[in-house]
VMD Tcl script that builds the backbone (N, CA, C; Angstrom):
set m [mol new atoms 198]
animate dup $m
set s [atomselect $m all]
$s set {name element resname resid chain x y z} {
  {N N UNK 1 A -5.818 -67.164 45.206}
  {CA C UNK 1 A -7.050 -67.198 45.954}
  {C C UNK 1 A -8.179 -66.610 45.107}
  {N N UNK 2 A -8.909 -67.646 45.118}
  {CA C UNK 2 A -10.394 -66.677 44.588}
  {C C UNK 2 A -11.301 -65.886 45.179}
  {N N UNK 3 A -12.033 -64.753 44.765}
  {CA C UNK 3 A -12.905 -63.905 45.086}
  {C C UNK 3 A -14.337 -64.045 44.951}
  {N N UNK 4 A -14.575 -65.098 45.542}
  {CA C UNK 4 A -15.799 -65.116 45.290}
  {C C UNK 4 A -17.623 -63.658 45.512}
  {N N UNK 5 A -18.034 -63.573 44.260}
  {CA C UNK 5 A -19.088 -62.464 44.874}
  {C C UNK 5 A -20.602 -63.140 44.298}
  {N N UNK 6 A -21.256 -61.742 44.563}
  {CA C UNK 6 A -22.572 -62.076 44.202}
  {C C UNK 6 A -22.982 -61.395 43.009}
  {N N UNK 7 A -24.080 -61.507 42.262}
  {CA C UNK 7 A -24.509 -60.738 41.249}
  {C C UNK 7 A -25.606 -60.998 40.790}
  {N N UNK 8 A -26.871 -59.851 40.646}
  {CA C UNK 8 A -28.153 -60.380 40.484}
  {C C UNK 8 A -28.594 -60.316 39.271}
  {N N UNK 9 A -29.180 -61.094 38.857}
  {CA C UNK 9 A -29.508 -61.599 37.496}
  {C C UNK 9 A -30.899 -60.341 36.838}
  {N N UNK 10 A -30.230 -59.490 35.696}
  {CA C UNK 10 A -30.957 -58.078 35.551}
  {C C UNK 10 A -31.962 -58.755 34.012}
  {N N UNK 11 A -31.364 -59.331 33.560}
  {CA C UNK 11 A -32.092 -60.013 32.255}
  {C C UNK 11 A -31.897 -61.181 31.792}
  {N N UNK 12 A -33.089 -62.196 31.458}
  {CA C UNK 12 A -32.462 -63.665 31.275}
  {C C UNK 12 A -32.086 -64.355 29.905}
  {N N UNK 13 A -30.376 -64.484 30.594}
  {CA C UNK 13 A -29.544 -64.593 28.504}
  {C C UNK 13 A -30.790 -65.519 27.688}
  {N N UNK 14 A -31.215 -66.834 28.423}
  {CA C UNK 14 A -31.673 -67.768 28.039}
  {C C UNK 14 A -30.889 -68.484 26.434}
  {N N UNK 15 A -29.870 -69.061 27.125}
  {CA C UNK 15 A -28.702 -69.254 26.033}
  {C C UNK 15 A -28.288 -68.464 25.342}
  {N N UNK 16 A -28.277 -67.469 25.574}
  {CA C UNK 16 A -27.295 -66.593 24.432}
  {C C UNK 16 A -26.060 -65.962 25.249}
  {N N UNK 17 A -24.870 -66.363 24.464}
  {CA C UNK 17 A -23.719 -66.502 24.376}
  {C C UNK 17 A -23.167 -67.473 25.534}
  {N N UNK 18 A -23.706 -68.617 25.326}
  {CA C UNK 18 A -23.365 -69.666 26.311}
  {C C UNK 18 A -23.623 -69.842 27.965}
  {N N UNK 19 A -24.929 -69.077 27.868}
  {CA C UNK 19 A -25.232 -68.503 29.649}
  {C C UNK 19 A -26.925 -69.460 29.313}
  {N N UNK 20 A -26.756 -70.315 30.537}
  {CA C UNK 20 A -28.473 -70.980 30.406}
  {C C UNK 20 A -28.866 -70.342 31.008}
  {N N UNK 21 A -29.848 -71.265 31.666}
  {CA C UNK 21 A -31.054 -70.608 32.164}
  {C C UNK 21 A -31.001 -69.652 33.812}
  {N N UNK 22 A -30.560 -68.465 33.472}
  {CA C UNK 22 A -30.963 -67.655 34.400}
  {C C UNK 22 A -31.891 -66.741 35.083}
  {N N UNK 23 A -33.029 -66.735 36.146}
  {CA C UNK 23 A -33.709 -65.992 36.378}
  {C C UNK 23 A -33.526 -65.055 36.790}
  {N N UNK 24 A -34.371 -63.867 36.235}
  {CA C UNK 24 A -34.402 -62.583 36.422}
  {C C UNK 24 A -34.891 -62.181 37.767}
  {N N UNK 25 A -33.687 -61.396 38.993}
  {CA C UNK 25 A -33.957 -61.380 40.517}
  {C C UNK 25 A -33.262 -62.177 40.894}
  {N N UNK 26 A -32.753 -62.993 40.495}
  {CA C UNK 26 A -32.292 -64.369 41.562}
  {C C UNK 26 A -30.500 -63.628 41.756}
  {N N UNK 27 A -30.355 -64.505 42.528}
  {CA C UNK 27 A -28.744 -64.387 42.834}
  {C C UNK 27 A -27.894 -65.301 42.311}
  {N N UNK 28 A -26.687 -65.283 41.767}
  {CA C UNK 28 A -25.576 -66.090 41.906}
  {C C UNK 28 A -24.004 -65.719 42.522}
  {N N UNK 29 A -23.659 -67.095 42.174}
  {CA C UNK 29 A -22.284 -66.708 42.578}
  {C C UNK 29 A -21.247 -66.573 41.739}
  {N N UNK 30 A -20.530 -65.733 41.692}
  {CA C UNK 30 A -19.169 -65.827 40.527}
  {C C UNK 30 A -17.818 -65.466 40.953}
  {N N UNK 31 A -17.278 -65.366 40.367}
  {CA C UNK 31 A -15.627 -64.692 40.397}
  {C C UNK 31 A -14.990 -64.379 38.931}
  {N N UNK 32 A -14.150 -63.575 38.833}
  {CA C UNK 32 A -13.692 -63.106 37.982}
  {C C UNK 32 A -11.956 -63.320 37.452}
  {N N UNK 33 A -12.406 -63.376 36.557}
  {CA C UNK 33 A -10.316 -63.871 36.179}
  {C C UNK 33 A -10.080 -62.754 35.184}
  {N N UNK 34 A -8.974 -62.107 36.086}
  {CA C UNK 34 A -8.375 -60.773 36.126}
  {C C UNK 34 A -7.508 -61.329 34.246}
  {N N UNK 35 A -6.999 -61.682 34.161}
  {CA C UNK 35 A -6.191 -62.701 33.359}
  {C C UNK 35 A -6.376 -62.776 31.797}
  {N N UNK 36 A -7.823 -63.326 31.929}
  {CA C UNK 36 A -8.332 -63.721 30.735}
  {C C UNK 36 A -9.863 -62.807 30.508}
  {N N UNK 37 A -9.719 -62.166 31.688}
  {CA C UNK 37 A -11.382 -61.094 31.435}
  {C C UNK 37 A -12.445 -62.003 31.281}
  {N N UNK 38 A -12.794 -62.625 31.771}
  {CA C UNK 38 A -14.062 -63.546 31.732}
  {C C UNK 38 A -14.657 -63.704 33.388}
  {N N UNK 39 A -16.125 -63.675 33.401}
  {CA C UNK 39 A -16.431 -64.211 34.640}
  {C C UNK 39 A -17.385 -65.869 34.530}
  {N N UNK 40 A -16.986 -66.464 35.186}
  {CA C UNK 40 A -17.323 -67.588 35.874}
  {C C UNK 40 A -18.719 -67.708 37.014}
  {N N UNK 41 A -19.658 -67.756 36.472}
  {CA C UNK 41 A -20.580 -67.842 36.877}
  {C C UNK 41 A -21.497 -69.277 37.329}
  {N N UNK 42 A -21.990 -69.473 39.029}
  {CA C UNK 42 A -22.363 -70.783 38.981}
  {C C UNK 42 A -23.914 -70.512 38.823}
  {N N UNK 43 A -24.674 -71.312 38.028}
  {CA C UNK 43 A -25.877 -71.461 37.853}
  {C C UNK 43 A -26.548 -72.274 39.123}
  {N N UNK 44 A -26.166 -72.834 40.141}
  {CA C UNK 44 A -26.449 -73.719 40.920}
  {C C UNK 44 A -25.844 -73.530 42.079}
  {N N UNK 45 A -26.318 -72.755 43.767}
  {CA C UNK 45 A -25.554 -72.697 44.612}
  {C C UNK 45 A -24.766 -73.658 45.160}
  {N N UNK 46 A -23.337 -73.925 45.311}
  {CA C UNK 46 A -23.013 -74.979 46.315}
  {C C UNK 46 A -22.315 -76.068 45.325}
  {N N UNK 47 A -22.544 -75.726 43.890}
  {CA C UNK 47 A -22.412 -77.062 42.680}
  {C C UNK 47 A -20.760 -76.355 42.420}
  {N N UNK 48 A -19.925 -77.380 41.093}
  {CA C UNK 48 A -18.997 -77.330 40.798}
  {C C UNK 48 A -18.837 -76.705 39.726}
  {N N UNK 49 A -20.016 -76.764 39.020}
  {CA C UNK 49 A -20.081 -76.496 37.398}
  {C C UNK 49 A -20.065 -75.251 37.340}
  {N N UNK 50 A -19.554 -74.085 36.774}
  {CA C UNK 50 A -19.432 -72.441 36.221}
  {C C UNK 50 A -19.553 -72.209 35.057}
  {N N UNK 51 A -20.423 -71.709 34.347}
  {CA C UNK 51 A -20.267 -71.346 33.178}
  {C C UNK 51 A -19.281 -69.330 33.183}
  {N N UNK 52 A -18.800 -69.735 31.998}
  {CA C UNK 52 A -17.893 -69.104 31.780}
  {C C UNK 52 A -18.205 -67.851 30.585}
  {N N UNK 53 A -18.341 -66.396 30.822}
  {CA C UNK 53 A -18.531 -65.485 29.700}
  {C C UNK 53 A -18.004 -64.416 29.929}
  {N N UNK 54 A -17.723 -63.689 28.389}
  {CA C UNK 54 A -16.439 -62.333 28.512}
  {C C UNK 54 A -17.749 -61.288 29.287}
  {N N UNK 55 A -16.552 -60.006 30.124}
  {CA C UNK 55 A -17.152 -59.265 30.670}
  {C C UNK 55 A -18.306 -58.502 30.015}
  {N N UNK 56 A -18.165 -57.975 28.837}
  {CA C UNK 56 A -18.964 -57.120 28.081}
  {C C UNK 56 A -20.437 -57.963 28.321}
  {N N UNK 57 A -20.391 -59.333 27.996}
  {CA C UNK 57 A -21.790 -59.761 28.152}
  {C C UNK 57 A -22.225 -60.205 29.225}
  {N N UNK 58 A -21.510 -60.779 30.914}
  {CA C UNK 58 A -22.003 -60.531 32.013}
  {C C UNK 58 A -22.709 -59.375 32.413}
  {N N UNK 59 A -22.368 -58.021 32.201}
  {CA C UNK 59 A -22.357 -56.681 32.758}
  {C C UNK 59 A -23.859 -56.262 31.764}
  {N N UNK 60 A -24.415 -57.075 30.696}
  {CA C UNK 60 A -25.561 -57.036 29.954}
  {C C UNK 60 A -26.754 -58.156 30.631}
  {N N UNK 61 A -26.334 -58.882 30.975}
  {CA C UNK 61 A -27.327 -59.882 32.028}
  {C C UNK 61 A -27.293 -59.903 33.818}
  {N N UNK 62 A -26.194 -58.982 34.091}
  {CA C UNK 62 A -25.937 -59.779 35.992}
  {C C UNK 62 A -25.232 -57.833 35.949}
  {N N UNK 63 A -25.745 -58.163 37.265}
  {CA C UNK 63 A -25.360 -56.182 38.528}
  {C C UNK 63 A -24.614 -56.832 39.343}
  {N N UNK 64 A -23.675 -56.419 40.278}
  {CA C UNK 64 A -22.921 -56.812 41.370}
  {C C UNK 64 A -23.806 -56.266 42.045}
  {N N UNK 65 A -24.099 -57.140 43.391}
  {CA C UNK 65 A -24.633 -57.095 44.460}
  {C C UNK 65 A -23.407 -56.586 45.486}
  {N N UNK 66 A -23.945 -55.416 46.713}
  {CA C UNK 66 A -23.107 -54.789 47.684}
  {C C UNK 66 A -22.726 -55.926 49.020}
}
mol reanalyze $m
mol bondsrecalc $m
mol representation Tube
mol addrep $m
């Protein structure tokens, strides 16, 4: 089962390390794979597509939301 959460976007990668275009404030959605240490992030509410980056550089662009 996945965990889906939230996380607000603190700085925008603007492609760097494979993260597009994210605005700074906005929300997304992600989940995390315990597994391989990467989170899965959707750029698009409701869409299929996730981009995918190791923790060290989520936790430099995106905050978990409560």
């Amino acid at each position: 089962m996945i965990d889906y959460k939230k996380a607000r976007c603190i700085s925008e990668p603007r492609g760097n390390f494979g993260l597009g275009d994210y605005q700074r404030g906005e929300s997304y959605q992600f989940y995390f794979d315990e597994k391989k240490r990467y989170y899965h992030i959707f750029p698009v509410q409701g869409d299929q597509y996730a981009e995918r980056v190791h923790e060290r550089h989520f936790k430099r662009f995106f905050t978990l939301e409560a």
